[in-house]
Backbone bond lengths (Angstrom), bond angles and torsions (degrees), N, CA, C in turn:
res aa  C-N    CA-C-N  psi(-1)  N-CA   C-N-CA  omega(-1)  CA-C   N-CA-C  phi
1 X - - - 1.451 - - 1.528 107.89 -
2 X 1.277 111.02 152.34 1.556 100.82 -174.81 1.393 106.16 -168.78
3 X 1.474 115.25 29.67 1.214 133.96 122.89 1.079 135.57 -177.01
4 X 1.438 143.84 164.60 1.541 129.96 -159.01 1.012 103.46 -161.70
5 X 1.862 121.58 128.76 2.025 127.96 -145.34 2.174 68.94 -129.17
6 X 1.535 117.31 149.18 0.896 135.21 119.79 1.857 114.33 -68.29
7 X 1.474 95.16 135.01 1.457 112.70 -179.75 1.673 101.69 -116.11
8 X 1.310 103.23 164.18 1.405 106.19 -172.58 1.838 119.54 -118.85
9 X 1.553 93.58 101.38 1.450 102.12 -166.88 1.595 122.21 -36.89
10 X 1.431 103.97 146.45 1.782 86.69 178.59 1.349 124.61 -78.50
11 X 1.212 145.52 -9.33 1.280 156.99 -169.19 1.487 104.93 -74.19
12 X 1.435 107.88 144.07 1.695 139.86 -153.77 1.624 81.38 -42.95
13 X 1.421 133.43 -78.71 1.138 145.98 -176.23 1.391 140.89 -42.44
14 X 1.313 125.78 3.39 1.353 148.45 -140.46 1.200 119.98 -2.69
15 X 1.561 130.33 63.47 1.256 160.34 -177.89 1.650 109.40 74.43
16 X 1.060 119.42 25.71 1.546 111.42 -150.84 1.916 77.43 -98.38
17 X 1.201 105.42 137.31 1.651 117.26 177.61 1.726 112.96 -73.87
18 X 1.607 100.27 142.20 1.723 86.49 175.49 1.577 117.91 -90.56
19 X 1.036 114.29 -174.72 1.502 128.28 -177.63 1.341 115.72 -111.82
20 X 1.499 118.77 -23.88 1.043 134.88 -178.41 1.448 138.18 -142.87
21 X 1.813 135.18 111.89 1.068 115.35 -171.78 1.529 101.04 -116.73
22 X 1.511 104.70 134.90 1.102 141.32 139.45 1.307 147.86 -46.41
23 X 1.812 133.53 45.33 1.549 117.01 -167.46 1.266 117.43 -115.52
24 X 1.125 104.23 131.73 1.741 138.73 171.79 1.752 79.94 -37.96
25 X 1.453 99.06 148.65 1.097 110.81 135.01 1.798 106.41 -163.31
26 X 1.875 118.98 -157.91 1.284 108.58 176.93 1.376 145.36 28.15
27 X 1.457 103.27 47.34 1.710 131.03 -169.19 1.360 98.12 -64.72
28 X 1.053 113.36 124.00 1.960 137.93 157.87 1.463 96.46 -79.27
29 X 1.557 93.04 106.88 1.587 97.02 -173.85 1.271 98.22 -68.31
30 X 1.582 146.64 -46.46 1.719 150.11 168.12 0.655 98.74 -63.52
31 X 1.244 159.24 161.68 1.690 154.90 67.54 1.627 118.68 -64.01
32 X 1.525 89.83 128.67 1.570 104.37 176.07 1.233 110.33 -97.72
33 X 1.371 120.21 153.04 1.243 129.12 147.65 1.092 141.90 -98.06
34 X 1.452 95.67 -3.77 1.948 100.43 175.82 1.841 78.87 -147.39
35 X 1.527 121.14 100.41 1.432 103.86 173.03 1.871 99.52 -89.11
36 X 1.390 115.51 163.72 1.484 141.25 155.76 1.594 109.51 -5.76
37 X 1.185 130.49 126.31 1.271 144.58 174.83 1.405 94.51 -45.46
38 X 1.711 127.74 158.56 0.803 122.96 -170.00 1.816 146.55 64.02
39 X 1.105 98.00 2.54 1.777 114.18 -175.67 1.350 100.99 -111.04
40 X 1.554 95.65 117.74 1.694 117.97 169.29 1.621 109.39 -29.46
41 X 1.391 97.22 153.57 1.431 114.78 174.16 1.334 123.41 -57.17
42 X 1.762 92.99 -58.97 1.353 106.07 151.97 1.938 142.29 -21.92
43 X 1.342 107.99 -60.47 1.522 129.44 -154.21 2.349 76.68 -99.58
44 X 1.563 108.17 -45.55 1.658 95.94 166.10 1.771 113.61 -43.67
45 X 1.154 117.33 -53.89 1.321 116.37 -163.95 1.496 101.17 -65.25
46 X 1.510 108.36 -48.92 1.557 111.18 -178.80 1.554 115.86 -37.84
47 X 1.796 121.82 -49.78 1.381 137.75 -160.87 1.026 93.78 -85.85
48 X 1.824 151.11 -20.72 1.419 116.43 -157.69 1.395 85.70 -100.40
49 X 1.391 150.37 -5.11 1.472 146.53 -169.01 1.409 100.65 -123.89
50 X 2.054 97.76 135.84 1.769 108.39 -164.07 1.639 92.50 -67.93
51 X 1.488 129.09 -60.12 1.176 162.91 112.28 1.314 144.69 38.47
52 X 1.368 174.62 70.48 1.365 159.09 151.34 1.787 117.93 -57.31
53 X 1.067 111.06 149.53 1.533 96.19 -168.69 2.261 96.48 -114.41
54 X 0.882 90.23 162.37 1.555 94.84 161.39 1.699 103.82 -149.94
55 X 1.242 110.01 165.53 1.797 109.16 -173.67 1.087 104.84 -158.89
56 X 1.469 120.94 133.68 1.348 141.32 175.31 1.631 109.39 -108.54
57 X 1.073 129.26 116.63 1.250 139.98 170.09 1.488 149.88 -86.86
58 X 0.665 158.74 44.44 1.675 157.01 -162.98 1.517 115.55 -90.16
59 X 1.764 107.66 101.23 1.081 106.87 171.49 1.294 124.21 -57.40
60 X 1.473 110.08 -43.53 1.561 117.68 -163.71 1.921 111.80 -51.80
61 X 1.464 111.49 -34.94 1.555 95.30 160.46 1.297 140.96 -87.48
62 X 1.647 111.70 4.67 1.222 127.21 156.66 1.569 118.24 -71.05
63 X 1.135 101.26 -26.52 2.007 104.25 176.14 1.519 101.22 -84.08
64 X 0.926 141.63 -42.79 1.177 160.78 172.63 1.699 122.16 -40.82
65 X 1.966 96.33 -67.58 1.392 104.51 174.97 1.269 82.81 -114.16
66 X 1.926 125.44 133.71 0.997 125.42 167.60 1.717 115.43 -88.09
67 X 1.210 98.83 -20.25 1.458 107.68 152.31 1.215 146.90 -51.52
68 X 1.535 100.99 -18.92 2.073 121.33 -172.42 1.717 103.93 -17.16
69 X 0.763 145.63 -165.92 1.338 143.55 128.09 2.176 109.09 -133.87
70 X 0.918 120.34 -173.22 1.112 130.23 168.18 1.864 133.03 -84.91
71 X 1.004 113.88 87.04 1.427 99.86 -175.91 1.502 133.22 -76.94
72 X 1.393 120.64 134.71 1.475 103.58 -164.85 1.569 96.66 -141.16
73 X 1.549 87.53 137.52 1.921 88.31 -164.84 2.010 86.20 -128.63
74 X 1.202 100.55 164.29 1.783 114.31 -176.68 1.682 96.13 -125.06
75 X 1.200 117.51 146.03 1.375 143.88 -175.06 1.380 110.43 -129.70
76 X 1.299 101.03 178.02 1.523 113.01 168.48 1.504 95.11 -146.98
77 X 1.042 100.11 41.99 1.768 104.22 169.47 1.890 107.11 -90.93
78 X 1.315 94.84 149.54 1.969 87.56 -175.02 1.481 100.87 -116.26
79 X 1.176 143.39 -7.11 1.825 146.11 -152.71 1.428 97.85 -125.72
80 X 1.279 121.18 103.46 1.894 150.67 -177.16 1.710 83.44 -54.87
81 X 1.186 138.67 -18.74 1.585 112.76 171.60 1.581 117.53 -90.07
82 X 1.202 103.27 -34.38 1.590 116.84 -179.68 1.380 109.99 -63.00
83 X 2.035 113.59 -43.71 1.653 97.64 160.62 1.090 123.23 -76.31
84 X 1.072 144.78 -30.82 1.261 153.73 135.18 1.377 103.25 14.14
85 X 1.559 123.35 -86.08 1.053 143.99 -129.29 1.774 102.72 -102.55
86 X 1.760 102.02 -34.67 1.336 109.96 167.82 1.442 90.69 -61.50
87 X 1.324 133.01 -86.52 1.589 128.08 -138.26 1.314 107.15 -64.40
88 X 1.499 144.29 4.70 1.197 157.91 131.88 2.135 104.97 -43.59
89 X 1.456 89.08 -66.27 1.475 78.42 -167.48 1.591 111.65 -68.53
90 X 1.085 133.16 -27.97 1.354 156.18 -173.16 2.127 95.93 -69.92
91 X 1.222 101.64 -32.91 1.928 102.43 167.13 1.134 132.48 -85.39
92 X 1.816 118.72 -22.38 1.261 153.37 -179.11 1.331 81.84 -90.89
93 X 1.150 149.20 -62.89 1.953 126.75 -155.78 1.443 103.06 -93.23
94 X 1.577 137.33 -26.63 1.462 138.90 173.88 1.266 93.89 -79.75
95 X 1.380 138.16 -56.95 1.263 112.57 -132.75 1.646 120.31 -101.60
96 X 1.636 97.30 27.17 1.896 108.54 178.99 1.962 91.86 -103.36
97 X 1.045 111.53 156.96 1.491 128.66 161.23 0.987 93.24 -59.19
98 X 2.162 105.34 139.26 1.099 141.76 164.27 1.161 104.43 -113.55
99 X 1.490 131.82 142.09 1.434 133.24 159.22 1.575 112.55 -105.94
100 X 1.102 142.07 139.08 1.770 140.41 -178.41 1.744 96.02 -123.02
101 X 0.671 125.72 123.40 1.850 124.40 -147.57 1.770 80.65 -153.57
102 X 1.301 100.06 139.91 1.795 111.23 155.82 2.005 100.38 -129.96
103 X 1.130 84.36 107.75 1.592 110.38 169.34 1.650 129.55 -79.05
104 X 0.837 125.53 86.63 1.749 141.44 164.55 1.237 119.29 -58.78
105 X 1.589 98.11 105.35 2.501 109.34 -168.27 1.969 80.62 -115.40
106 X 1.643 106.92 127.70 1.351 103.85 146.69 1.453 97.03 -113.12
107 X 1.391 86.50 147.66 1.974 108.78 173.17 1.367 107.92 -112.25
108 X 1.314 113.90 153.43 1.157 113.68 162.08 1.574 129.99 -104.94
109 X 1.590 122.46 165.78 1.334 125.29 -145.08 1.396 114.92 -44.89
110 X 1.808 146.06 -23.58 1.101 146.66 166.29 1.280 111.27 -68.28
111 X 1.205 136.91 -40.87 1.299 149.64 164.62 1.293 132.47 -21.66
112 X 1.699 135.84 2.98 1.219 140.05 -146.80 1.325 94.29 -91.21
113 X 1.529 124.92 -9.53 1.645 106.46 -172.80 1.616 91.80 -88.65
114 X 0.936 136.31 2.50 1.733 126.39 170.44 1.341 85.26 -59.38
115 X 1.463 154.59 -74.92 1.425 151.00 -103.91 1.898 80.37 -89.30
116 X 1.547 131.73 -60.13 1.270 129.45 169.01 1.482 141.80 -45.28
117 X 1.876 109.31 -35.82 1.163 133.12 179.76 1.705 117.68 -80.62
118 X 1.120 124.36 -7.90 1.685 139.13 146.41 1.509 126.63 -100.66
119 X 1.091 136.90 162.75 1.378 143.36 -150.33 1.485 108.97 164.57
120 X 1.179 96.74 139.01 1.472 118.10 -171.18 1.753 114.75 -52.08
121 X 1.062 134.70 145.13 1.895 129.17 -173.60 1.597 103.18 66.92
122 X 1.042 120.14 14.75 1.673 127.82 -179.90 1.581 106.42 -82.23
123 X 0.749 102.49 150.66 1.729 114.44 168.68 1.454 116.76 -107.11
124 X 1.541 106.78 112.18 1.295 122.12 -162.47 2.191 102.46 -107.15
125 X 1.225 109.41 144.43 1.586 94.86 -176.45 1.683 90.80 -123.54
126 X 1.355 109.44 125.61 1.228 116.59 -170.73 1.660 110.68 -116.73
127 X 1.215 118.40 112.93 1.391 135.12 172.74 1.707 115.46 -112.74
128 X 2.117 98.50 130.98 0.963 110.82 -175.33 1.452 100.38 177.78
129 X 1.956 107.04 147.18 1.558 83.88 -174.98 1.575 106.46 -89.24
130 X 1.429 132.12 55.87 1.099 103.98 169.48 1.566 100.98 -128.74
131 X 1.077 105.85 146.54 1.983 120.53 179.18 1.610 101.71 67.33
132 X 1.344 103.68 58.03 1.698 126.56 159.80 2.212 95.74 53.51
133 X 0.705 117.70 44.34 1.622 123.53 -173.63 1.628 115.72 -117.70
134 X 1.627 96.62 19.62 2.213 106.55 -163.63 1.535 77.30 -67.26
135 X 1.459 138.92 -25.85 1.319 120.74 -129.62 2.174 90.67 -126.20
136 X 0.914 87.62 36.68 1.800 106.51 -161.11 1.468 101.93 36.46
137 X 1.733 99.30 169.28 1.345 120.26 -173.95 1.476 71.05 -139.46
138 X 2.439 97.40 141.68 1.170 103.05 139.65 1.590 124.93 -101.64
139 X 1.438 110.48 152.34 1.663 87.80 -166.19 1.681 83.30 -148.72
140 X 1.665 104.73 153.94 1.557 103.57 -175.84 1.781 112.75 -104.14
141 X 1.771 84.30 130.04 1.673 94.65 174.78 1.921 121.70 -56.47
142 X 1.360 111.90 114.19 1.256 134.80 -157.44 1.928 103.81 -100.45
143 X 1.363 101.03 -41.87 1.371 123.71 -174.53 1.681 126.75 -133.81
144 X 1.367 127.20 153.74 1.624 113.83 -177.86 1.755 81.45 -165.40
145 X 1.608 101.64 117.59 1.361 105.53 170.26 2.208 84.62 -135.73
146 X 1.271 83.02 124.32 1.520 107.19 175.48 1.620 123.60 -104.43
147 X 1.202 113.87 119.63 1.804 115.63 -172.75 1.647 82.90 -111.22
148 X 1.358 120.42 122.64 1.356 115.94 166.59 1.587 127.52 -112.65
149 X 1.711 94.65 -2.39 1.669 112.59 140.74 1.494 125.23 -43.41
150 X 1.215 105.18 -51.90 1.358 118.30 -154.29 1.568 103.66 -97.48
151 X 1.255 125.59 -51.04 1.162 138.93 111.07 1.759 78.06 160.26
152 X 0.920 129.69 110.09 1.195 116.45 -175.27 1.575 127.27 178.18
153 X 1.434 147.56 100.59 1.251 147.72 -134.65 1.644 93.11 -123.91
154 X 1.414 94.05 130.72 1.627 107.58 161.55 1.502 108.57 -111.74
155 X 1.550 104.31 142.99 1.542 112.49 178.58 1.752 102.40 -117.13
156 X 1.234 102.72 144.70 1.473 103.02 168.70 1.504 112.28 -97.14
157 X 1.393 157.03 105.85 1.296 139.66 -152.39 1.971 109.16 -130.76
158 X 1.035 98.15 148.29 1.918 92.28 178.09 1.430 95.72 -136.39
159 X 1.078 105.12 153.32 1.773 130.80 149.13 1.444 110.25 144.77
């Protein structure tokens, strides 16, 4: 390898992980604000909010990234365990570090089966001491643009 660019993810957040998820679920397609004489307190609270919320939390990457931000996703799920359990899993897959890295391999002239021996959705393990990786990172091949003039393969890689 003989050189390696952090790239800058496209998402609202620029890879920075959240601390907190947020999901909609069980949308009151109406909402009232003054419903019909006679309607429970209950089924009132239900109508004045489009919305139900559920929230998954993890301080520990809020101390961490003081940046976290909040993530908030909308469903059409209706059962308080299923969002529940989604906006749990939805904090567990956002809320670990991502790296988006474009990696630079020159080979030399025997070397042409490198250009065959990687492939795109591949799992690449990348060692180097720079951006905490002395101890490799595996990360998945996203991109493969090959100069075989030059002799030389760039990978685009995430995780």
């Amino acid at each position: 390898m003989t050189d390696i660019t952090v790239l800058t993810p496209s998402d609202d957040d620029g890879g920075v992980p959240p601390y907190r998820v947020d999901l909609q679920y069980l949308r009151c397609w109406r909402t009232q604000d003054e419903p019909a004489a006679g309607v429970t307190s209950d089924r009132k609270a239900f109508l004045s909010k489009e919305y139900r919320t559920k929230t998954a939390l993890n301080g520990a990457i809020k101390t961490k990234h003081l940046l976290s931000p909040v993530m908030t996703r909308t469903t059409l799920l209706v059962v308080p365990e299923d969002a529940q359990a989604e906006a749990e899993r939805l904090l567990a897959l956002y809320g670990v570090r991502r790296d988006y890295v474009r990696v630079t391999v020159r080979f030399g002239q025997g070397d042409f089966g490198l250009f065959g021996a990687i492939d795109i959705g591949q799992t690449v393990n990348v060692r180097t001491t720079r951006l905490g990786y002395s101890a490799g990172r595996n990360l998945i091949v996203l991109g493969i643009v090959a100069y075989a003039h030059r002799q030389v393969l760039v990978l685009d890689l995430w995780g």
